[in-house]
TORLUM-257276 format. One record per residue (C-alpha): y negated, z negated, x negated; residue in one letter; residue number from 1. Coordinates in steps of 0.05 Angstrom, whole numbers. Each point is the difference from the previous one (the first is absolute). Example, Ala and Ser with C-alpha at 12.3 -4.5 7.8 and 13.67 -1.06 7.14 Angstrom:
// residues 2
{north->90, up->-156, east->-246, rodo->a, lokol->1}
{north->-69, up->13, east->-27, rodo->s, lokol->2}
This chain:
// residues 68
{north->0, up->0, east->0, rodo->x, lokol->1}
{north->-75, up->22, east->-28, rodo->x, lokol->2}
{north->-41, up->-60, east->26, rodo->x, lokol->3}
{north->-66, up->44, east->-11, rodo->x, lokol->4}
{north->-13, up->70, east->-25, rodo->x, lokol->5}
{north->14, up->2, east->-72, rodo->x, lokol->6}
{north->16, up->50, east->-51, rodo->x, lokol->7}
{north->84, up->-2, east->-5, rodo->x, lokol->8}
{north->49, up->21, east->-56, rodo->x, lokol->9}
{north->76, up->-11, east->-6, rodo->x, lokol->10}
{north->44, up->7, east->-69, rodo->x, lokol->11}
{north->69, up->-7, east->-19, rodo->x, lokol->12}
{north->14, up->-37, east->-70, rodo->x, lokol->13}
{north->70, up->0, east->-37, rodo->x, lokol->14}
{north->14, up->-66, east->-26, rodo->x, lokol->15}
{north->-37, up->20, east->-66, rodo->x, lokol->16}
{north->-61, up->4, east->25, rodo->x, lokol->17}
{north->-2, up->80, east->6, rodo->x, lokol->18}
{north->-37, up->33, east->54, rodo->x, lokol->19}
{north->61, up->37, east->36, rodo->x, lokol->20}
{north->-43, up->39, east->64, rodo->x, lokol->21}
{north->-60, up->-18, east->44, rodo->x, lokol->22}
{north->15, up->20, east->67, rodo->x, lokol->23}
{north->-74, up->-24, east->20, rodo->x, lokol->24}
{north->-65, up->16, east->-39, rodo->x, lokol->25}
{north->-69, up->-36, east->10, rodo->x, lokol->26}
{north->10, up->13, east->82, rodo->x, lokol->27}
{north->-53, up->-23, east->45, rodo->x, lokol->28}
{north->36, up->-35, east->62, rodo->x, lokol->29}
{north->-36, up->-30, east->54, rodo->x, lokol->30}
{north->19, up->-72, east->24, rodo->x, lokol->31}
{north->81, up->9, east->30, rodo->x, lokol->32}
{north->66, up->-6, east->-10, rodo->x, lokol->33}
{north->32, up->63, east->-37, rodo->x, lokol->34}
{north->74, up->26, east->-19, rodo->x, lokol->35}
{north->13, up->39, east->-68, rodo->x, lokol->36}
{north->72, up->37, east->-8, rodo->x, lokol->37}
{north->6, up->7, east->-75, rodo->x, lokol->38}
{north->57, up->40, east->-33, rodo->x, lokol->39}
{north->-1, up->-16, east->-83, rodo->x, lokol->40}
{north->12, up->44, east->-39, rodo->x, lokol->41}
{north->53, up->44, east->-16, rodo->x, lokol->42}
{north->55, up->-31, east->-53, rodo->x, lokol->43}
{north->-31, up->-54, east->10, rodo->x, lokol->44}
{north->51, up->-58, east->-42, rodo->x, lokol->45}
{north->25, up->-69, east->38, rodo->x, lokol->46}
{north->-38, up->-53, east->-21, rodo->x, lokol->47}
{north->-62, up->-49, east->30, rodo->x, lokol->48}
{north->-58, up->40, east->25, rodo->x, lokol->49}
{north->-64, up->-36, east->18, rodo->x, lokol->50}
{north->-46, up->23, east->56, rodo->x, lokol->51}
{north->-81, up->-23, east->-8, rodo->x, lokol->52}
{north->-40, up->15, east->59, rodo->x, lokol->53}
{north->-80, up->-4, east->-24, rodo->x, lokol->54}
{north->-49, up->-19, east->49, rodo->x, lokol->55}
{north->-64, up->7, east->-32, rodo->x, lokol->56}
{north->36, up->-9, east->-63, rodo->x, lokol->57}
{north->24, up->-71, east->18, rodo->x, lokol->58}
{north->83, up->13, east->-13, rodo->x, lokol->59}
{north->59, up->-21, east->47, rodo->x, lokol->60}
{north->60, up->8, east->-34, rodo->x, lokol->61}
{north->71, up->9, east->32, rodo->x, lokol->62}
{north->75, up->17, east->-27, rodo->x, lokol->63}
{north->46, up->49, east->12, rodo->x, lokol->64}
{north->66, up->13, east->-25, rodo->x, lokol->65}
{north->36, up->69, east->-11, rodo->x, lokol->66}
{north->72, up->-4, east->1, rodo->x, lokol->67}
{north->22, up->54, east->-3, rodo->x, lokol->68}
């Protein structure tokens, strides 16, 4: 949820530290609840992915897993 319009980015990190896409670039959103379907990338290995939404560069960070 965007509590108020802000500028809004989303990247994926390997557990390295290395930039692995950015499904969302410096997007203007108005206050609202949004949905994003991302698909990484291609040959992408198994391992601990971290997601970091930025609202007006303030970071929330989540995990994901890839399995397989």
């Amino acid at each position: 949820r965007v509590a108020y319009n802000a500028q809004v980015s989303i990247a994926m990190y390997n557990s390295q530290g290395n930039l692995v896409a950015q499904p969302l670039t410096n997007e203007l959103k108005t206050e609202g609840e949004y949905s994003l379907t991302h698909t990484p990338p291609a040959g992408l290995p198994q391992g601990i992915y971290f997601y970091v939404l930025y609202v007006c560069e303030q970071p929330l960070t989540r995990v994901a897993v890839k399995v397989y």
